[in-house]
C-alpha positions as CSV (number, residue, x, y, z in Angstrom):
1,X,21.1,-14.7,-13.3
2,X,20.0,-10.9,-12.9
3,X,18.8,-9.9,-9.4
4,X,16.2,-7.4,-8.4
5,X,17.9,-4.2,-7.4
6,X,17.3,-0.4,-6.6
7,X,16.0,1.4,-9.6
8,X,14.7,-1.7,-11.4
9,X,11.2,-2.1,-12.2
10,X,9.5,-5.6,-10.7
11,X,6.6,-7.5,-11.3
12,X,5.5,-9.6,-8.4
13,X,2.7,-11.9,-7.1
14,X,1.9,-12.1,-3.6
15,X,-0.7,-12.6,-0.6
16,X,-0.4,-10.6,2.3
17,X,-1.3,-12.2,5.9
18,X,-1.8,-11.5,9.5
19,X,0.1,-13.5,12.1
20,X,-3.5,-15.3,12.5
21,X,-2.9,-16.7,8.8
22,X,-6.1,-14.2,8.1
23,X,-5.6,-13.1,4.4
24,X,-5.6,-9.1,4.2
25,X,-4.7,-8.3,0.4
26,X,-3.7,-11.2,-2.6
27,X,-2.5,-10.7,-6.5
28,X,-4.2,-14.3,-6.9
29,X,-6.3,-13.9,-10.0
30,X,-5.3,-10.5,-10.8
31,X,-2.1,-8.9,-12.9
32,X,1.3,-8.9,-11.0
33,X,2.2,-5.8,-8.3
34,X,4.4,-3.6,-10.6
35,X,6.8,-0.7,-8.7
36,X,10.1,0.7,-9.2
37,X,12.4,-0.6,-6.0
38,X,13.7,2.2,-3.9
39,X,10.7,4.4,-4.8
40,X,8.3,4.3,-1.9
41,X,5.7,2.5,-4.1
42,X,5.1,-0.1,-1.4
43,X,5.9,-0.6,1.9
44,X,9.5,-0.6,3.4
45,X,9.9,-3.9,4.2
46,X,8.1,-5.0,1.2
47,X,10.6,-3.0,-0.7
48,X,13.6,-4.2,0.9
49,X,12.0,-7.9,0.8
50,X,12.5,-8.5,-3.3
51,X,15.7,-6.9,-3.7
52,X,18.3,-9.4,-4.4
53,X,15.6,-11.9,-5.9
54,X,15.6,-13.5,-9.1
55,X,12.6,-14.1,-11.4
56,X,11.0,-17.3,-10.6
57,X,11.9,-17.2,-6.6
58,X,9.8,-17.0,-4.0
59,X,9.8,-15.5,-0.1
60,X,7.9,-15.7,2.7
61,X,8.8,-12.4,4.8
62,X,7.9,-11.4,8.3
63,X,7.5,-7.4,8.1
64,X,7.6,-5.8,11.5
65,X,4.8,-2.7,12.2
66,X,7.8,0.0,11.5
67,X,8.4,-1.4,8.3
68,X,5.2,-2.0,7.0
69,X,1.9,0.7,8.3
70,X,3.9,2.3,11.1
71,X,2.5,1.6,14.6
72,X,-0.8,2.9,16.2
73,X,-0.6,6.3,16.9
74,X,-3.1,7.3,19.9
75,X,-3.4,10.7,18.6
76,X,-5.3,9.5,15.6
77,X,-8.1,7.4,17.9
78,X,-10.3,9.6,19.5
79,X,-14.0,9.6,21.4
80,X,-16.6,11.3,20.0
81,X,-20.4,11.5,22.0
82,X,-23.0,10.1,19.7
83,X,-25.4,12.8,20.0
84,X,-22.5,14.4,17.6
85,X,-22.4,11.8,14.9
86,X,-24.8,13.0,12.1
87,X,-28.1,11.2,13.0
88,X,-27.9,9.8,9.5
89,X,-24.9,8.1,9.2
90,X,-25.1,4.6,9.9
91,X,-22.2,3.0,11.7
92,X,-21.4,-0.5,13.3
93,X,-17.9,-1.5,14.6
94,X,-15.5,-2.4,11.9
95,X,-16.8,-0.3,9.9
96,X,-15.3,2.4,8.0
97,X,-16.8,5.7,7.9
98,X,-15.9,9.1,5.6
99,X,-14.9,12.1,8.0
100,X,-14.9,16.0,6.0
101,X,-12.5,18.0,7.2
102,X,-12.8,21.4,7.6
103,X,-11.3,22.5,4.7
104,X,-13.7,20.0,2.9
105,X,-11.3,17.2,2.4
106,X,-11.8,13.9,3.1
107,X,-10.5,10.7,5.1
108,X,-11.5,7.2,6.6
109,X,-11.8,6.1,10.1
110,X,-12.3,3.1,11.7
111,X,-15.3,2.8,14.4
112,X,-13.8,0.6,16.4
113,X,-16.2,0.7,19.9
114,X,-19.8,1.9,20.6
115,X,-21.0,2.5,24.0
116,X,-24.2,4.4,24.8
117,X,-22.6,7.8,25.0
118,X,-19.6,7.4,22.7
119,X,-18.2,6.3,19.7
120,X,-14.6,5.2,19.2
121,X,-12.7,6.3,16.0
122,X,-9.4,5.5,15.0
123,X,-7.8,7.6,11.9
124,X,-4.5,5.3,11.8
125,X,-4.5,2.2,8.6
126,X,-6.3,-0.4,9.6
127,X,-2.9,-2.4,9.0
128,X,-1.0,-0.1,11.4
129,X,0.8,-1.3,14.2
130,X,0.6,-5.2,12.9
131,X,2.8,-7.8,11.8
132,X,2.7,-8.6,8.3
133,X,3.2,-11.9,6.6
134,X,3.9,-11.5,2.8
135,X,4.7,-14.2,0.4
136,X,6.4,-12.9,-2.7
137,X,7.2,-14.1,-6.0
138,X,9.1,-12.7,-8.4
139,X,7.7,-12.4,-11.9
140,X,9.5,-10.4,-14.3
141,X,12.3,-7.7,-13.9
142,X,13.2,-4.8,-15.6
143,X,16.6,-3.2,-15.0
144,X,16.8,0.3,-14.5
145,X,18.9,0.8,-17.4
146,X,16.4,-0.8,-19.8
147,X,13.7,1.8,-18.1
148,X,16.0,4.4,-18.8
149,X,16.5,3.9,-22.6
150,X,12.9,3.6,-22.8
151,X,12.1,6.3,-21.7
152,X,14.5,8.1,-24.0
153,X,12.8,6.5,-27.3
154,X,9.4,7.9,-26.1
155,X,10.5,11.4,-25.1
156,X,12.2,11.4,-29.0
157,X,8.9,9.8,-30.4
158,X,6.8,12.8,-28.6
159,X,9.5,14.9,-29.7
160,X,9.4,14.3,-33.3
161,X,6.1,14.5,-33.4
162,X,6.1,17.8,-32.2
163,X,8.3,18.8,-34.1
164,X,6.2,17.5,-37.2
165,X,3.1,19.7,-36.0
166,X,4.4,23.0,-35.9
């Protein structure tokens, strides 16, 4: 029976929970999770976690904080006085707000305290610095070399049909 290894594509099912049992993220009623294994299209330990699975087997993995969202980094939480925060912006903690940087672009932070003066925000993934628990299932598998020739037979299709344009 063929195993899930580097380079092949997968399609998986899975729910994603914190050590509370707290359900974060779920492919439950949606199409599989498809990524190439050994790409970076997932976590690390998610990665590592279906290789060497076959289609039809299921895990239940304990990811540590390193192999999933990294840990908290406390350069990325910082105070900011309240009189500073646009006086439009509405904000409770938990929430997510958008920051613009000052070359325009954007990110999310977390407000995660409030006091009369401040406000607490943390840039890091809300996922960062937790244990994840993922159950995975292995739907379908498609080796590498299969990818490969596919690939092939649509850069000759686009090929041809250049070729038949000019």
């Amino acid at each position: 029976m063929r195993v899930a290894r580097k380079g092949d594509t997968v399609k998986v099912h899975y729910t994603g929970r914190l050590e509370n049992g707290e359900v974060f993220d779920s492919s439950a009623g949606k199409k599989p999770l498809n990524f190439i294994i050994g790409h970076h299209e997932v976590i690390k330990g998610f990665d590592e976690a279906v290789e060497g699975l076959s289609v039809g087997e299921e895990i239940t993995v304990t990811i540590e904080a390193e192999k999933g969202y990294g840990k908290s980094n406390q350069d990325l939480i910082q105070k900011v006085k309240r009189s500073e925060m646009p006086a439009e912006l509405e904000y409770s903690v938990g929430n997510q707000i958008e920051i613009t940087r000052e070359d325009d672009s954007l990110f999310h932070v977390m407000v995660t305290e409030i006091t009369e003066t401040e406000v607490c925000l943390d840039a890091n993934h809300p996922l960062a610095g937790k244990r994840l628990v993922f159950t995975i299932r292995i739907e379908e598998i498609i080796p590498a070399e299969e990818q490969n020739k596919n690939i092939s037979g649509m850069m000759m299709n686009q090929l041809k049909e250049r070729r038949k344009m000019n």
